[in-house]
C-alpha positions as CSV (number, residue, x, y, z in Angstrom):
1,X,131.6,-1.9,-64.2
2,X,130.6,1.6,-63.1
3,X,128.9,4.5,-64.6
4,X,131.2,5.9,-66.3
5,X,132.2,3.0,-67.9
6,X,129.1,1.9,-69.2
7,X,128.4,5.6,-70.4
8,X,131.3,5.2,-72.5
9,X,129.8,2.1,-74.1
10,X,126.8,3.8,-75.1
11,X,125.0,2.4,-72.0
12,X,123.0,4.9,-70.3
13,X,119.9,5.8,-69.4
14,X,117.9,7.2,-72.4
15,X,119.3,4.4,-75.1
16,X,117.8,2.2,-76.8
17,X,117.9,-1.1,-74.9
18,X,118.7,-3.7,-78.3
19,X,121.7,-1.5,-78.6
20,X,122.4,-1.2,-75.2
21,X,122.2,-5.9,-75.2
22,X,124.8,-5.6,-77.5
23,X,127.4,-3.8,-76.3
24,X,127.1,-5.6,-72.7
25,X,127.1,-9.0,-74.3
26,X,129.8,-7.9,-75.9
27,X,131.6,-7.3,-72.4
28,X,130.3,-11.0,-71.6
29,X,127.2,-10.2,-70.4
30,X,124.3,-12.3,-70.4
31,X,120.9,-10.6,-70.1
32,X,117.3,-12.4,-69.0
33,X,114.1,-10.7,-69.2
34,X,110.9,-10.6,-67.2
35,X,107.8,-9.2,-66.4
36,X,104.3,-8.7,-67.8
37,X,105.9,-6.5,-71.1
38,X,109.4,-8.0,-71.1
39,X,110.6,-4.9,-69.7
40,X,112.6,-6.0,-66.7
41,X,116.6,-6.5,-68.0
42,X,118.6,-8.2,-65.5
43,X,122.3,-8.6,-67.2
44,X,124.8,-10.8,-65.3
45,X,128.6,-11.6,-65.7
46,X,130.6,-14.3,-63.6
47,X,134.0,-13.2,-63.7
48,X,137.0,-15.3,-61.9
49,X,137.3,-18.8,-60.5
50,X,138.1,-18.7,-56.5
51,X,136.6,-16.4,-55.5
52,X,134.0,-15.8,-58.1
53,X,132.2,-13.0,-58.3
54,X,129.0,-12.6,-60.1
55,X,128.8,-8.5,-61.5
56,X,125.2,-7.3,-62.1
57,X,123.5,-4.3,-63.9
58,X,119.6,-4.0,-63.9
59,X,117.7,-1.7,-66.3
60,X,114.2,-1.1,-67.0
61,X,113.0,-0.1,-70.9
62,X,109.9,2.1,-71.2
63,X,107.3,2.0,-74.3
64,X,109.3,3.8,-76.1
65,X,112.0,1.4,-76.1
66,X,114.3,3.5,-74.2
67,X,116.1,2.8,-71.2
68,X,115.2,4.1,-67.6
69,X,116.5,2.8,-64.2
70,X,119.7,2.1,-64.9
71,X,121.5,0.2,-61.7
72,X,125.2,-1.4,-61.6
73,X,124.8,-3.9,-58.3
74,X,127.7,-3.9,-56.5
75,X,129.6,-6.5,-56.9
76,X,128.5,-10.3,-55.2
77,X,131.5,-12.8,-54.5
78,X,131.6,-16.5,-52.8
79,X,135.0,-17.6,-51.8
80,X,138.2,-16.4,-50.6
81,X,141.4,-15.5,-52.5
């Protein structure tokens, strides 16, 4: 997914991160948290079957609740067509 698309979403730096787990589980996206103030999102979607490749978008959310660091990994496939 790039920028732009996520943008259109409502996914962008600046957004509130529940609203911003919505829309991406929405897409299929399955989000973990971590760190010492659950602020660390890691969202993940496997998409195909062989090859498969596993699409990634990282965020970081602020006190406020806000999201900062916005990242869309490039995409990470095993297999060959």
């Amino acid at each position: 997914m790039s920028d732009e698309q996520l943008a259109s979403l409502g996914v962008k730096s600046g957004a509130m991160y529940w609203d911003a787990e919505q829309k991406l589980a929405s897409q299929g996206y399955q989000c973990h948290v971590a760190g010492a103030r659950r602020e660390k999102f890691d969202c993940t979607q496997t998409k195909g079957f062989f090859p498969t490749c596993i699409l990634r978008i990282d965020f970081t959310v602020e006190d406020s609740n806000l999201i900062s660091n916005l990242r869309v990994a490039e995409p990470v496939c095993v297999g060959t067509p």
